[in-house]
C-alpha positions as CSV (number, residue, x, y, z in Angstrom):
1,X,18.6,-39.7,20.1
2,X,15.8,-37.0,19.5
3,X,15.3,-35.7,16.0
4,X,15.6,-32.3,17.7
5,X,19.4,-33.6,18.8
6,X,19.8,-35.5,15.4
7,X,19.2,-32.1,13.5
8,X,21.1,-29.7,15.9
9,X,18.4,-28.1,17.7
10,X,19.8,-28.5,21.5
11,X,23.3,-27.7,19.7
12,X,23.3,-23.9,18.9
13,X,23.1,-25.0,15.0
14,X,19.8,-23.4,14.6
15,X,18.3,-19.9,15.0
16,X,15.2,-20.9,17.4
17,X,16.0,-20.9,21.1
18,X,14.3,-18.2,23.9
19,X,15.3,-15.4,22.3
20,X,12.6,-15.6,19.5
21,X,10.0,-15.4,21.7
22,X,7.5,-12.4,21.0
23,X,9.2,-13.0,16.9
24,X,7.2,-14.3,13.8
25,X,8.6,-18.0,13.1
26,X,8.7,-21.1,10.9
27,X,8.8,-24.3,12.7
28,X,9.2,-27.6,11.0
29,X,8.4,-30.2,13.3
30,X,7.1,-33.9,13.3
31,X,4.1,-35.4,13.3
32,X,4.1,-38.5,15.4
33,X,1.9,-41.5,14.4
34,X,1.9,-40.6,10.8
35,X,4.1,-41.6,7.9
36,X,5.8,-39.1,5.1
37,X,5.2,-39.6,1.1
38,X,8.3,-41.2,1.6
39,X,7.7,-44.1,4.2
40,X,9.3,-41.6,6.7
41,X,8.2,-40.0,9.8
42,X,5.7,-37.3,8.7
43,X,6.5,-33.6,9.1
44,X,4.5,-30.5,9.1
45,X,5.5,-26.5,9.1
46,X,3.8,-24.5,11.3
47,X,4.1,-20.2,10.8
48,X,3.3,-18.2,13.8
49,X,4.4,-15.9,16.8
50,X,6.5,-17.5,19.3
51,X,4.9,-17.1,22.4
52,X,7.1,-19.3,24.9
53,X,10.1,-21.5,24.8
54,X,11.4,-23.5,27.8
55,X,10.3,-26.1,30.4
56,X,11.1,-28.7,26.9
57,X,8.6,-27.2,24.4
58,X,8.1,-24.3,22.1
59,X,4.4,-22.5,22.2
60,X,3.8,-20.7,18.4
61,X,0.6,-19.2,17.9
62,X,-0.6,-19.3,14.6
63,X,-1.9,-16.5,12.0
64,X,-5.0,-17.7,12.8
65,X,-4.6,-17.2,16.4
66,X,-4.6,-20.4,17.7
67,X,-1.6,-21.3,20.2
68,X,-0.3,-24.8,19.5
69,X,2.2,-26.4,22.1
70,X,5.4,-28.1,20.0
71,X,7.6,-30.6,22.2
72,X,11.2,-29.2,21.5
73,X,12.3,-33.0,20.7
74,X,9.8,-32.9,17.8
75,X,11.3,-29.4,16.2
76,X,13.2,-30.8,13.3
77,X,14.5,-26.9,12.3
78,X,13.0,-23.6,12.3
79,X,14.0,-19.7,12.1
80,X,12.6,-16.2,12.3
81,X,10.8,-14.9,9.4
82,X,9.8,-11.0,9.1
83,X,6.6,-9.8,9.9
84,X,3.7,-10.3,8.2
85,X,2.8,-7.5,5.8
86,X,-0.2,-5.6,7.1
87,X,-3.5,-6.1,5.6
88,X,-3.1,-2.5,4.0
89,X,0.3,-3.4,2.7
90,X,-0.8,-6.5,1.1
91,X,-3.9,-4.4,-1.1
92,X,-2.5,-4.7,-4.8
93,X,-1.2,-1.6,-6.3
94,X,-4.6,-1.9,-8.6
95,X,-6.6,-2.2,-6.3
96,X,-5.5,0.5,-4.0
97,X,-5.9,2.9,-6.8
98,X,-9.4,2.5,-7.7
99,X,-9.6,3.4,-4.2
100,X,-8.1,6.8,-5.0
101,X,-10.5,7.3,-7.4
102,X,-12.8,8.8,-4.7
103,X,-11.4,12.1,-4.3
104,X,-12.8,12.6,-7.8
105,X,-16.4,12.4,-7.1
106,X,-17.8,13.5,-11.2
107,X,-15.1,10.3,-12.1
108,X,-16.1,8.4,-15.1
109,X,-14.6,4.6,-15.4
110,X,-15.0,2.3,-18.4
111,X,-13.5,-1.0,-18.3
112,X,-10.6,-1.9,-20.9
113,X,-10.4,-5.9,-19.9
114,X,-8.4,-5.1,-16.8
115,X,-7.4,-2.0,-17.9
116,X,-9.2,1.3,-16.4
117,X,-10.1,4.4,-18.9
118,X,-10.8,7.3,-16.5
119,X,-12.3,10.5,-17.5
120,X,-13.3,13.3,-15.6
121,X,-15.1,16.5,-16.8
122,X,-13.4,18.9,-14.2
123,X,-10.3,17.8,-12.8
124,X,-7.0,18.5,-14.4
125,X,-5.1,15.5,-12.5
126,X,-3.3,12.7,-15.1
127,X,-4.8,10.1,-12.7
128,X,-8.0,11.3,-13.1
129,X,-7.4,11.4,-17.1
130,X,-5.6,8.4,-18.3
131,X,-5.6,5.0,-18.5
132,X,-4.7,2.5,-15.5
133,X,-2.4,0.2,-17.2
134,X,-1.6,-1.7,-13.8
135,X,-0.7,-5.5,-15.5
136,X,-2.0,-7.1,-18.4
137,X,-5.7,-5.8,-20.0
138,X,-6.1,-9.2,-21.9
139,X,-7.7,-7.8,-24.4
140,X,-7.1,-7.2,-28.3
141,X,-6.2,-3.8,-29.3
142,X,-5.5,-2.2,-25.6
143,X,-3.2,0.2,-27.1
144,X,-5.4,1.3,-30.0
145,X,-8.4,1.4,-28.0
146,X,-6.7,4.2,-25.5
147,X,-5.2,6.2,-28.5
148,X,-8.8,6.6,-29.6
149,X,-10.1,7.4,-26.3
150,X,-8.2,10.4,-25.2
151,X,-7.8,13.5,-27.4
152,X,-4.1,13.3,-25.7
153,X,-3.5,9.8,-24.2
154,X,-1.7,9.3,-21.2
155,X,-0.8,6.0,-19.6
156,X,-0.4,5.3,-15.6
157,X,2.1,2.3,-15.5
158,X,4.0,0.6,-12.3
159,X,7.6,1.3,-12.9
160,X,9.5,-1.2,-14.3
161,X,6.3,-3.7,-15.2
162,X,5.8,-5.5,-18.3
163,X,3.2,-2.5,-19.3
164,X,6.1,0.5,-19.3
165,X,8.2,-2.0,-20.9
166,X,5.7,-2.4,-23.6
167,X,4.4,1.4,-23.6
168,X,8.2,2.6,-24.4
169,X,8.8,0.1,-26.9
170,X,5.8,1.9,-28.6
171,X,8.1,4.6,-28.4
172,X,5.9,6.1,-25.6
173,X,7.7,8.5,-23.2
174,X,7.9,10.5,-19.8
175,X,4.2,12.5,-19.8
176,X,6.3,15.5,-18.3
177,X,9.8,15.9,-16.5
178,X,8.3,15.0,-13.1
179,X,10.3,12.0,-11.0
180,X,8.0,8.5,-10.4
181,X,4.7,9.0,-8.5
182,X,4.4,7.4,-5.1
183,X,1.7,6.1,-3.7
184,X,2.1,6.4,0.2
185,X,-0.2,5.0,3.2
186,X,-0.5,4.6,7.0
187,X,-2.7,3.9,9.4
188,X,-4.9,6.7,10.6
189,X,-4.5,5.6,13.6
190,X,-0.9,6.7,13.4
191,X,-1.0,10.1,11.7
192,X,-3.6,11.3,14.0
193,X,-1.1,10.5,16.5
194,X,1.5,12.3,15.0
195,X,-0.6,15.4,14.1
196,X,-1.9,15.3,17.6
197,X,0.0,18.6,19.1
198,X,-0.7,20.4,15.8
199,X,-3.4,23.5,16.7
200,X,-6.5,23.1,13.6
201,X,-8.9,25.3,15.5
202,X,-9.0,27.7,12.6
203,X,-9.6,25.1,9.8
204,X,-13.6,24.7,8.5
205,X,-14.6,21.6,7.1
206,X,-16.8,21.2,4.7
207,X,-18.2,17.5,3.6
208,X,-20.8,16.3,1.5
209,X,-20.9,12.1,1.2
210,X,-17.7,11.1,1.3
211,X,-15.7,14.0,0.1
212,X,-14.8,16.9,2.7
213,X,-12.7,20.1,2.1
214,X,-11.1,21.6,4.5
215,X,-10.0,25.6,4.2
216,X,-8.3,28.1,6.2
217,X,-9.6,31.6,4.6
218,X,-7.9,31.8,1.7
219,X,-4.7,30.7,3.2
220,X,-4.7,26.9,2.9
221,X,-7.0,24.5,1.8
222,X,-6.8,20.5,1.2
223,X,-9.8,17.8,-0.4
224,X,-10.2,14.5,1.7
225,X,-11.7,11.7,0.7
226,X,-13.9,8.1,2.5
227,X,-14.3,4.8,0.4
228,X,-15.5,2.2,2.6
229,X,-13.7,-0.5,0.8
230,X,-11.2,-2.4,2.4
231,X,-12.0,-1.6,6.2
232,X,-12.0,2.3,5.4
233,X,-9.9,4.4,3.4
234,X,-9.1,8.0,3.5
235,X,-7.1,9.7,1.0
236,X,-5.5,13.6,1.0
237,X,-5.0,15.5,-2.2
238,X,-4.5,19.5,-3.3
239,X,-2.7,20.5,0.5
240,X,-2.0,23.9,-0.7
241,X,-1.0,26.7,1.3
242,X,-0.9,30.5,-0.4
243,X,2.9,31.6,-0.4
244,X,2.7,34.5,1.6
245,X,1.0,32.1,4.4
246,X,3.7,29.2,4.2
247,X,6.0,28.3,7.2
248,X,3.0,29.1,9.5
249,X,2.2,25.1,10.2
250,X,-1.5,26.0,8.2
251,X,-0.8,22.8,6.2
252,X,-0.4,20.7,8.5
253,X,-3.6,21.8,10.2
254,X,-5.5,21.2,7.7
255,X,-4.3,17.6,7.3
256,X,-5.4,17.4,10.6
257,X,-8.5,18.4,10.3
258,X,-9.0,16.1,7.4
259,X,-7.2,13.1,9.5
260,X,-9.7,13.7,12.4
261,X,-12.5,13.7,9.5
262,X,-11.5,10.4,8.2
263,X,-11.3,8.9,11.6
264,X,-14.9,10.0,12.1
265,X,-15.8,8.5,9.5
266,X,-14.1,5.0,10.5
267,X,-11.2,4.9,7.9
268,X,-8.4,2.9,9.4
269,X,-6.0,3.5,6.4
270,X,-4.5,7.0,4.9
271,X,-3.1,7.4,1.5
272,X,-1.8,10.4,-0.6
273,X,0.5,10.1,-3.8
274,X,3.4,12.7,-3.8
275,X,6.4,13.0,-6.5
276,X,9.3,10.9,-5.8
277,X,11.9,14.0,-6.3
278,X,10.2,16.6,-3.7
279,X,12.0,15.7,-0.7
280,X,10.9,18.1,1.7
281,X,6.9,16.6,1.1
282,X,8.9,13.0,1.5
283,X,10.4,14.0,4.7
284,X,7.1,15.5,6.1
285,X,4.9,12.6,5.6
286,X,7.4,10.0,6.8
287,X,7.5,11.7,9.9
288,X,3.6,11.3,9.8
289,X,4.2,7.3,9.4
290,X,3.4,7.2,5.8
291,X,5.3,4.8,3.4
292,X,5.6,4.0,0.0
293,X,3.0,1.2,-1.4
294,X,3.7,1.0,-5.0
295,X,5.7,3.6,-7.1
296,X,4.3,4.4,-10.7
297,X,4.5,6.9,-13.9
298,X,2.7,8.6,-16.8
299,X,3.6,7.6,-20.3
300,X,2.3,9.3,-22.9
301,X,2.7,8.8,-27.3
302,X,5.9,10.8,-28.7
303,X,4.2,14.1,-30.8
304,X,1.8,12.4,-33.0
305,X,0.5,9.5,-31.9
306,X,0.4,6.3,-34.3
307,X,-1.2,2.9,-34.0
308,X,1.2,0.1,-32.7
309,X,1.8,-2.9,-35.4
């Protein structure tokens, strides 16, 4: 009897059979002519994209595109697994916001360990004046270093992490009443697509280096972006459209002027940050294929600040 038959595989026991095909898979399967740690037959897993199943063997292609040919009687079990995260998805939330630091171009980082102090003479944004307190800073006195930084410290922390824990247990709080920031991306690609029928004949752009600004009169206006790290980024901030101009689709041109600026410039991913609670901005940009990477707040010392113990 097979090891395929032994285990259940020709017996509807599994969750392998044609209908993966085209899905991303585990296969455990044997390897014949070589022995286990255990004097038994040797086996081996193999993660991939099913490509073919019939005619007695399984075909997975592996992540690193290489098709290997299984015999069905050597798959000892398998199943679908879900996709793999794309390469944009799998950029750590750290990471992904020194990205962001780009849209502020007069920006001034110091290193805190692995914490970021950022300081910029013009912009009024909290992520442009706080600390990044994205994991551990490894160093002595992190807390006492920030408090004698900033004039009023502020604290960017992933929500739920060891660092808000530790923040509020300093009696740190909420910076202001706003809801969890989110940091959203999708590929360009994708929201040029969905921007495509929108009309941005009327929208100037402006660039210089890797920022570019993008105005309708004094209607609308919106500030875009490059870094070149990580294949190409391209990040939106300050969409604003003047009241008495709103509900006339200006916003969306400019994002579409900014999109087919990034594009140009060969970004392949988009990212904005938006407030968890404004749901109309939330429904917008998911229509544009833009999903939350990493959610975060601002923490800042309750009235007077005092040195931790």
């Amino acid at each position: 009897m097979s090891p395929a038959t032994r285990t259940g595989q020709h017996t509807g026991q599994h969750t392998l059979g044609p209908h993966v095909v085209g899905r991303r898979v585990v296969v455990r399967r044997l390897v014949r002519g070589e022995r286990g740690p255990s004097g038994g037959p040797a086996m081996t897993d193999l993660l991939g994209t099913c490509e073919a199943w019939g005619d007695g063997v399984v075909v997975v292609r592996t992540e690193g595109g290489e098709p290997v040919v299984v015999p069905l009687a050597d798959v000892v079990s398998g199943k679908p697994v879900p996709p793999r995260a794309s390469v944009r998805d799998r950029v750590p939330a750290r990471t992904a916001q020194l990205r962001g630091a780009a849209l502020f171009p007069d920006l001034v980082t110091t290193p805190l360990g692995d914490w970021v102090l950022r300081d910029s003479p013009t912009a009024t944004a909290r992520r442009a004046t706080s600390v990044l307190a994205f994991g551990p800073s490894g160093v002595e006195g992190d807390v006492e270093a920030v408090l004698a930084h900033y004039a009023r410290p502020v604290a960017a922390v992933l929500t739920g992490s060891a660092e808000d824990d530790r923040f509020t247990g300093l009696g740190w709080g909420p910076e202001s009443r706003d809801a969890d920031t989110l940091f959203q991306v999708a590929g360009t690609a994708q929201v040029a697509r969905a921007l495509r029928a929108v009309d941005d004949g009327a929208v100037v752009v402006e660039a210089a280096g890797g920022l570019a600004t993008a105005r309708v009169g004094d209607a609308a206006s919106g500030v875009a972006a490059h870094c070149e790290d990580g294949g190409g980024w391209v990040g939106f901030r300050s969409i604003e459209v003047a009241p008495e101009h709103r509900r006339r689709g200006l916003g969306l041109a400019v994002m579409a002027a900014l999109v087919g600026w990034g594009a140009e410039q060969g970004a392949t991913t988009a990212y904005l940050q938006v407030v968890a609670d404004n749901e109309p901005a939330l429904a917008l940009y998911e229509r544009l294929g833009f999903r939350t990477h990493h959610r975060y707040r601002y923490l800042t010392p309750a009235a007077a600040p005092t040195t931790p113990r």
